[in-house]
C-alpha positions in Angstrom: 13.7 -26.8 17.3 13.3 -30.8 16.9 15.5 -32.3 13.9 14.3 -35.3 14.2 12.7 -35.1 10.9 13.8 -36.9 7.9 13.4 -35.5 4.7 10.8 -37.1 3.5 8.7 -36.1 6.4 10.1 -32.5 6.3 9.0 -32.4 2.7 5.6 -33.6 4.1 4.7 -31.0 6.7 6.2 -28.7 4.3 4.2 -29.4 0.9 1.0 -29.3 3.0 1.1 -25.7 4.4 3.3 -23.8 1.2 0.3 -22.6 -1.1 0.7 -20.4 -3.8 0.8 -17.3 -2.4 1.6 -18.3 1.1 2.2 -20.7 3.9 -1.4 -21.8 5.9 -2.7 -24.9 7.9 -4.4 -26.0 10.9 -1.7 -25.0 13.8 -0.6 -28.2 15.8 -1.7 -30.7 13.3 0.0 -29.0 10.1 1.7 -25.4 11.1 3.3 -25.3 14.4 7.0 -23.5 15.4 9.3 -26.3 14.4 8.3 -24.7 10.6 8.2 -21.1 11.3 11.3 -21.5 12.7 12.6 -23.2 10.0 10.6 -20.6 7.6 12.2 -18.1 8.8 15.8 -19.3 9.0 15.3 -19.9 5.4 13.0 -16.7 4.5 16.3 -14.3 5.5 18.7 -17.1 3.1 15.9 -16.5 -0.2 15.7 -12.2 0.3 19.5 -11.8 1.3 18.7 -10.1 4.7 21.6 -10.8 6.6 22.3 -7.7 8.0 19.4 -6.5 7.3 15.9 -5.5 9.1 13.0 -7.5 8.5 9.9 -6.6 10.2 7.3 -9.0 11.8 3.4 -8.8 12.3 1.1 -10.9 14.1 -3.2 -11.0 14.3 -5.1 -11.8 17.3 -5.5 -15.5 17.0 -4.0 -17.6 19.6 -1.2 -19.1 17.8 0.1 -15.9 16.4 2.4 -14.4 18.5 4.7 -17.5 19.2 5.0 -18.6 15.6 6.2 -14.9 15.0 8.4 -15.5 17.7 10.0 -18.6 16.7 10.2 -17.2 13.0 12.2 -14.0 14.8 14.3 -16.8 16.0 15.5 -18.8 12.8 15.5 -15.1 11.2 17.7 -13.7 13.8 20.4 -16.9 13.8 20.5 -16.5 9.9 22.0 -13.1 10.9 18.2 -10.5 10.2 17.9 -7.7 12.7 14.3 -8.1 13.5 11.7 -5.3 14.5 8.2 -7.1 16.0 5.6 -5.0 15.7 3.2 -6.6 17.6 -0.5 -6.9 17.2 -1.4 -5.4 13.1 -3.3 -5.6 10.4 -2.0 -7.3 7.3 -2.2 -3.5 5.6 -0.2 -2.6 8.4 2.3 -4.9 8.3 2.6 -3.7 4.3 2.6 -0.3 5.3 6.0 -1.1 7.2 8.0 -3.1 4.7 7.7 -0.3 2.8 8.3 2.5 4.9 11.0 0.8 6.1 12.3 -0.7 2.7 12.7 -4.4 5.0 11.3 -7.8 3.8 8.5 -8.6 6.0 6.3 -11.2 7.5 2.7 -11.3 8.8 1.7 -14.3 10.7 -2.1 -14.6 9.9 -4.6 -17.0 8.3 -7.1 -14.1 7.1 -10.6 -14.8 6.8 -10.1 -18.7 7.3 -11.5 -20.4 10.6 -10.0 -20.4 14.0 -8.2 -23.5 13.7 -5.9 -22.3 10.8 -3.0 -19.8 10.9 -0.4 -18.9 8.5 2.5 -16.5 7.3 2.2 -13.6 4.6 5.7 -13.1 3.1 7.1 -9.8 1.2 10.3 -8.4 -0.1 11.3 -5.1 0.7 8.8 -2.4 -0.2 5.6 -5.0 0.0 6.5 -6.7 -3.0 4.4 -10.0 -2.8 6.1 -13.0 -2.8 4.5 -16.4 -5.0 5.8 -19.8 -5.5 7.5 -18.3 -8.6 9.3 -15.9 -7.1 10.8 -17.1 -4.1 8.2 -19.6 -1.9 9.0 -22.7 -3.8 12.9 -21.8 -3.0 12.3 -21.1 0.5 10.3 -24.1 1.0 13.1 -26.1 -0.3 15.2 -24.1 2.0 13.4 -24.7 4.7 13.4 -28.5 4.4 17.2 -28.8 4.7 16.8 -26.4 8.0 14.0 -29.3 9.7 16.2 -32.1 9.0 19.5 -30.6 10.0 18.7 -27.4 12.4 19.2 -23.8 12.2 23.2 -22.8 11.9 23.8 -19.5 13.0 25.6 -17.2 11.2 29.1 -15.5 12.2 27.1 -12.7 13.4 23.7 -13.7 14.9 20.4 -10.7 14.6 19.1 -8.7 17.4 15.4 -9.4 18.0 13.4 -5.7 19.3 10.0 -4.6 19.0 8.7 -1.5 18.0 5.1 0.2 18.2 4.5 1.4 14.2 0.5 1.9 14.7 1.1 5.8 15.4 2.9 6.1 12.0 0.3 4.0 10.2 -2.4 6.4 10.9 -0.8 9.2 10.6 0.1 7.6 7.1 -3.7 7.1 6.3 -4.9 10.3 7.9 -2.9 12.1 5.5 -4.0 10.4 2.6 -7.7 10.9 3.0 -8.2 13.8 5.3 -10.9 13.5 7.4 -10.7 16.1 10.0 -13.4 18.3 8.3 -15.7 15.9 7.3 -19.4 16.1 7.9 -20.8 14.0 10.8 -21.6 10.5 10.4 -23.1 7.5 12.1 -21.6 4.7 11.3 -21.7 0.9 12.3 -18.1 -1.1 12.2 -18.1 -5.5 12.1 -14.9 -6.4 13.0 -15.9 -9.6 13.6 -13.3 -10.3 16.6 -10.6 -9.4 14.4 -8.0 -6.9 13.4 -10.9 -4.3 12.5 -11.2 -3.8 16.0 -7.4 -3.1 16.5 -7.0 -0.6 14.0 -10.8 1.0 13.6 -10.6 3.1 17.4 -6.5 4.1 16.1 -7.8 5.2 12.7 -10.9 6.8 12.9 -10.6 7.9 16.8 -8.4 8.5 19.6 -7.1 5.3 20.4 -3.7 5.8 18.9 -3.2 9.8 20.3 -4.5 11.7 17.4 -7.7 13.6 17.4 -10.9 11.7 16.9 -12.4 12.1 13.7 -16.0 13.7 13.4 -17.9 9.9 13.3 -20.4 8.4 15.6 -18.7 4.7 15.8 -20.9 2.1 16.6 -18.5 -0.9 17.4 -19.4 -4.5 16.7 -17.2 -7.3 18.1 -14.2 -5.4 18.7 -12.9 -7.8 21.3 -9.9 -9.4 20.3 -10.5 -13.0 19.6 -9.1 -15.5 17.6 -11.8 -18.2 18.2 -14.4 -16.0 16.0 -17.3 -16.2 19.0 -19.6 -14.3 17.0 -19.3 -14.9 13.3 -16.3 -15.9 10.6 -14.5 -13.1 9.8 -15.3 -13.4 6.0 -17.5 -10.7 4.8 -17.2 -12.0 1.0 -20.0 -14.4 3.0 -23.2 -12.6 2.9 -24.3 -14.5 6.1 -21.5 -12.9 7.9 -22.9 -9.4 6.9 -26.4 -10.2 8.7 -25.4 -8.8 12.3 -23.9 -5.5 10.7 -26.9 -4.9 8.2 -29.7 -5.4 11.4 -27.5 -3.1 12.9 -27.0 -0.4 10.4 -30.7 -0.2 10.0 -31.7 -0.2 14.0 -29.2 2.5 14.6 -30.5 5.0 11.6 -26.6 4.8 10.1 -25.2 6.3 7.6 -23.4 3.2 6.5 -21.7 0.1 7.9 -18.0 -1.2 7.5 -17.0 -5.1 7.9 -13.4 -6.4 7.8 -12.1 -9.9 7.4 -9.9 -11.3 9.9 -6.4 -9.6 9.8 -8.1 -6.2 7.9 -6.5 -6.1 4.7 -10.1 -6.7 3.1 -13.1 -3.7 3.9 -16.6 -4.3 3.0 -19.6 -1.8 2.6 -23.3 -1.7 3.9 -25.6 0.9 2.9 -28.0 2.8 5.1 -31.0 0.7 4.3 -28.8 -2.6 5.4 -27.9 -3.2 1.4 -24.7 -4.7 0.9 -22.7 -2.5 -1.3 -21.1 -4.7 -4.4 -17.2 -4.5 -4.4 -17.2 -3.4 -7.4 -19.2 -0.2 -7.0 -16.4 0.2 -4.1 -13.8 0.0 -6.6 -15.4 2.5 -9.0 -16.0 4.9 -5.8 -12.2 4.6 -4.8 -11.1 4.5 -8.4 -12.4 8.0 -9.4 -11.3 9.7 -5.9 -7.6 8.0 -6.8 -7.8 9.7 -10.0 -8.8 13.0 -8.4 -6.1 13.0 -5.9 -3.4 12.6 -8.4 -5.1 15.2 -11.2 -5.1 17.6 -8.4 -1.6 17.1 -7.6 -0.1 16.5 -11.5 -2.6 17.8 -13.6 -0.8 16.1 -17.0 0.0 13.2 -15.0 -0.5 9.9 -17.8 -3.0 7.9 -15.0 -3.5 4.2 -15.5 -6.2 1.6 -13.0 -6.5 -2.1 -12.6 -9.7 -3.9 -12.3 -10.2 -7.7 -12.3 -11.8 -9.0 -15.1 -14.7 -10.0 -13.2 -15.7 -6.4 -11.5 -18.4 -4.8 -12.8 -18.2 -2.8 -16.6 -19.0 0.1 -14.2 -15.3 0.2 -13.4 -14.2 0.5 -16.9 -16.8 3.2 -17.4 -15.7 5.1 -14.1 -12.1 5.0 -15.0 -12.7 5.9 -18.5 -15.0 9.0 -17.6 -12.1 10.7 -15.3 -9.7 10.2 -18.6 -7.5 7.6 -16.9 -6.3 4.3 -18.9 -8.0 1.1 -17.7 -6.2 -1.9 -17.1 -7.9 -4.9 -17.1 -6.1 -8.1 -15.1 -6.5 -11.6 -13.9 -8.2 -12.7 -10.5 -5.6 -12.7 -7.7 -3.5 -10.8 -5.3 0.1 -11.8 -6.9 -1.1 -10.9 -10.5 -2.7 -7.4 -9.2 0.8 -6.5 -6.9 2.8 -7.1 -10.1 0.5 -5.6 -12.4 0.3 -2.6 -10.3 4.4 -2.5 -10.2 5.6 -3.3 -13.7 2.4 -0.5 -15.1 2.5 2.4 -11.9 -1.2 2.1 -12.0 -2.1 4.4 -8.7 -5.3 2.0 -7.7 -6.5 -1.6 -8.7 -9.9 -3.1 -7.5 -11.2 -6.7 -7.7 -14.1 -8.0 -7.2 -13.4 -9.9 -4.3 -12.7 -6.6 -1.8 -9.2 -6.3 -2.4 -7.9 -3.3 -3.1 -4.4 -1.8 -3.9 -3.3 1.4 -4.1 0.1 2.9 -5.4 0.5 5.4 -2.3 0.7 1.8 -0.1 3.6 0.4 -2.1 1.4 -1.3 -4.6 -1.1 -3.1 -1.5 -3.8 -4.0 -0.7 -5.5 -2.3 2.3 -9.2 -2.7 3.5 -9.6 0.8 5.9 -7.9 3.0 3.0 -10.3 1.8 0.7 -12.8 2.2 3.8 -11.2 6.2 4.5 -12.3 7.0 0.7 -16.0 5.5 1.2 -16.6 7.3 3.9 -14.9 10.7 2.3 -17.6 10.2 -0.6 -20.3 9.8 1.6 -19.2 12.8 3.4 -18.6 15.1 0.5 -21.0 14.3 -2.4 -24.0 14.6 -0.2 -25.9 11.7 -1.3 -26.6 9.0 1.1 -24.5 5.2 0.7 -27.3 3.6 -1.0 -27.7 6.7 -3.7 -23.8 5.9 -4.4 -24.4 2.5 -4.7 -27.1 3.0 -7.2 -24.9 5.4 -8.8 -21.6 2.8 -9.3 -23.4 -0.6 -9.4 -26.4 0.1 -12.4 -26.1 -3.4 -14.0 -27.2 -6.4 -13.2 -24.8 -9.5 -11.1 -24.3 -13.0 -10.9 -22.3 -12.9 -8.2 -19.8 -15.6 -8.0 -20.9 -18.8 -8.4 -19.0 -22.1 -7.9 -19.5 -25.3 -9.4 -18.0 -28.6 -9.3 -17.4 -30.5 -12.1 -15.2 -33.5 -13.3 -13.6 -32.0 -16.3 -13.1 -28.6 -16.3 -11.7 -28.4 -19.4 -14.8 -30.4 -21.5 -17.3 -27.7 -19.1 -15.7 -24.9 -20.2 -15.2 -25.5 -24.2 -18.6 -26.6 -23.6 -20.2 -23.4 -22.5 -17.8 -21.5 -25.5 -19.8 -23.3 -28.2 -22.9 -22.3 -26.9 -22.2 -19.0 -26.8 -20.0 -18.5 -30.0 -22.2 -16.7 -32.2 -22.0 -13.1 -31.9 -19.5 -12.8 -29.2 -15.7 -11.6 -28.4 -13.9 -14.3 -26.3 -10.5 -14.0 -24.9 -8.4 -16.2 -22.3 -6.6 -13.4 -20.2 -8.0 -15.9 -16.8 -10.0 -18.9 -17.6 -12.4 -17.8 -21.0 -14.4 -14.0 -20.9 -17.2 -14.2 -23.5 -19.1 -11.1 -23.9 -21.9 -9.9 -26.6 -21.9 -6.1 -27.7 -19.5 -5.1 -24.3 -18.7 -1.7 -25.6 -22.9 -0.7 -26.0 -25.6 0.0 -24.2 -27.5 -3.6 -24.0 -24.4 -5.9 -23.4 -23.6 -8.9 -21.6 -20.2 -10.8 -20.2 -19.7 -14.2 -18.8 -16.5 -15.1 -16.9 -15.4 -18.9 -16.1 -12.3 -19.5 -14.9 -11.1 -23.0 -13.3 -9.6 -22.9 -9.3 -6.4 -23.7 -9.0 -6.8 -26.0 -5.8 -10.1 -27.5 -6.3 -12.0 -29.3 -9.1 -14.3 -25.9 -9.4 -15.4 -24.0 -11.9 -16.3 -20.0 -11.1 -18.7 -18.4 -12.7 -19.8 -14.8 -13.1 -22.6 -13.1 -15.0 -23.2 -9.2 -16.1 -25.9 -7.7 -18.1 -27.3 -4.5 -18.8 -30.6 -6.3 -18.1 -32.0 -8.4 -15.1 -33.9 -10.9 -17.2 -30.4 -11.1 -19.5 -28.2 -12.2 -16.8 -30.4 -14.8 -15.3 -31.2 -16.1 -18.6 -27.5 -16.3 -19.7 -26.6 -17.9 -16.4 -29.1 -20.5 -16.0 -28.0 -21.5 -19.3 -24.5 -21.7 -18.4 -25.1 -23.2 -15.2 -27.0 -25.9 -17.1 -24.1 -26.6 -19.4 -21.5 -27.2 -16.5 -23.8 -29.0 -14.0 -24.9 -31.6 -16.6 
């Protein structure tokens, strides 16, 4: 490692790839192994793991396995034992922090483009780690390890690998048995990412278990960091296109698409219709609710949803006599939530969900495991579901610029004062008559990295929401 830096340039590099919830930039120009050395050195100093095991993950992209080597590195000298598990999903790399009880890393930049990488940081048992509680510190840590290198400790770690894919699936499998499910057909995007790692170990043979009773038709299951085909963003409808052709020229029963390191799943029906997260999360929701009423019948049963998934959520969680738990946008707020309240499953709009079995994560093929399970059991076809779980009417997210967020939103509240409920749990929630039959919601809430404003619209009518969002669009596009 070069410590040739001064501080202010270490505080530089440093302040350009530490976001809120973790460390990402272009590799070479803004992340290279000079800071996931240093990163890691000062990860171990933050979670007290001298002496202790911390657990690293990598993704496919090119960069990936010698940044999580040179973490392993300043880990190790700061006195970590470190198990590399190689090649995972992000889910997976969960999945062993908390099976292990180690902090853990995942070096991956998600859905973001080719040139980009990044590390995914958690305490022992996945707890997620924010700028509040713990990356600011080990950013500041790490700044003092770029100027002045790496001192190892009196006892330096040992550095091993070890295979943990067998144990994931066996993990799943047992979660949402499969075995004796009804034969389907169905079509898998993995868009060159982890989905094509962890989709042949899960749902077939690839990891020594016996294949499950599924027709898989693969989609870009190569291995490739570059992204040939598409980005691996499914929230992107355009990068559902290939899939939803697919579905429909192969007479599936549904299709799957995962973003970039797997932790996020979403659904296409059999017609090619993408399925809306939200009538995911109401799916999931109630076949959480079932598993645990089977197993503790009196069992008190609480669910997260974002404020922005569909009122369908509410009514699904409500109907199965759990306690709904409505919480902010974002992965930091629905890991804590789903800690500090024991809620057994939390859905957000966005295709994250988390689930109490997984240590509080998120994980995109459990969520996919319980799709497919419906599918198989009720009968009905993916697109009956989906007509069953999504019966309002969307927006979709919709993002605006603006110059003052602030003057936009207060705006768009004294337009739509009159008759409403408003509250400020993220951003401003305004909604007209949300507990009846005919309602309507609208959801603004500022970005925390860019002078946008996101909007989302719900109504029990088409002509409603497309009224009440033109309107609101109007307001903040002025």
């Amino acid at each position: 490692m070069s410590t040739s830096y001064t501080r202010t340039e270490a505080e530089e590099k440093l302040r350009k790839v530490f976001k809120a919830y973790d460390v990402r930039g272009l590799v070479g120009e803004q992340l290279d192994a000079d800071i996931a050395l240093a990163v890691g050195a000062a990860f171990v100093d933050e979670v007290g793991a001298k002496g202790k095991t911390v657990v690293i993950g990598y993704d496919m992209r090119d960069s990936s396995p010698a940044f999580a080597n040179a973490f392993a590195q300043g880990a190790s000298k700061r006195g970590a034992n470190i198990t590399i598990m190689g090649l995972c999903s992000t889910d997976a790399n969960y999945f062993a922090s908390g099976l292990m009880d180690s902090d853990a890393a995942m070096f991956t930049a998600s859905h973001n483009p080719a040139a980009y990488n990044g590390i995914k940081m958690s305490r022992k048992g996945a707890k997620s780690m924010s700028s509040e509680t713990g990356l600011e510190s080990i950013r500041e840590r790490a700044v003092a390890y770029m100027v002045d290198g790496v001192e190892p400790t009196d006892k330096v770690g040992s550095i091993q690998e070890e295979d943990l894919l067998v144990k994931y699936v066996e993990y799943l499998r047992k979660l949402v048995p499969l075995e004796n499910a009804r034969r389907l057909k169905i079509v898998i995007d993995a868009a060159n990412g982890m989905g094509g790692f962890i989709s042949p170990a899960v749902l077939g043979n690839k990891a020594g278990f016996k294949e499950l009773p599924f027709e898989i038709v693969p989609m870009y299951f190569e291995l490739d960091g570059n992204f040939p085909n598409h980005e691996a963003n499914p929230l992107d409808v355009e990068n559902l296109a290939d899939l939803r052709r697919k579905v429909v020229e192969e007479k599936a029963d549904l299709g799957l698409a995962f973003d970039g390191d797997a932790d996020r799943c979403f659904v296409v029906d059999n017609n090619g219709e993408p399925v809306p997260a939200s009538a995911v999360a109401a799916i999931v929701a109630k076949r959480e609710i079932e598993r645990v009423r089977s197993e503790e019948p009196k069992k008190d049963i609480s669910v997260l949803h974002s404020l922005t998934c569909s009122k369908k959520v509410l009514e699904t969680i409500l109907e199965h006599n759990a306690n709904p738990i409505r919480i902010r946008v974002g992965h930091s707020f629905a890991k804590d939530e789903m800690a500090k309240t024991g809620a057994i499953f939390g859905g957000e709009h966005s295709g994250h969900f988390y689930f109490q079995k997984l240590w509080g994560a998120d994980s995109g093929m459990l969520a996919a495991l319980h799709v497919i399970a419906e599918v198989s059991s009720s009968g009905k076809t993916m697109s009956e579901l989906a007509d069953d779980y999504d019966p309002y009417f969307s927006s979709g997210e919709i993002n605006s610029k603006v110059t003052d967020a602030k003057k936009s939103t207060a705006a768009v509240i004294e337009s739509f004062s009159e008759n409403t409920e408003i509250d400020y749990l993220d951003g401003v929630f305004i909604s007209h008559n949300y507990n009846g039959k005919d309602f309507w919601w609208i959801s603004l809430r500022s970005s925390n990295t860019e002078p946008l404003l996101r909007l989302n619209v719900e109504s029990s009518s088409l002509e409603k929401m497309e009224e009440i969002r033109d309107e609101v669009l109007s307001i903040i596009r002025k």
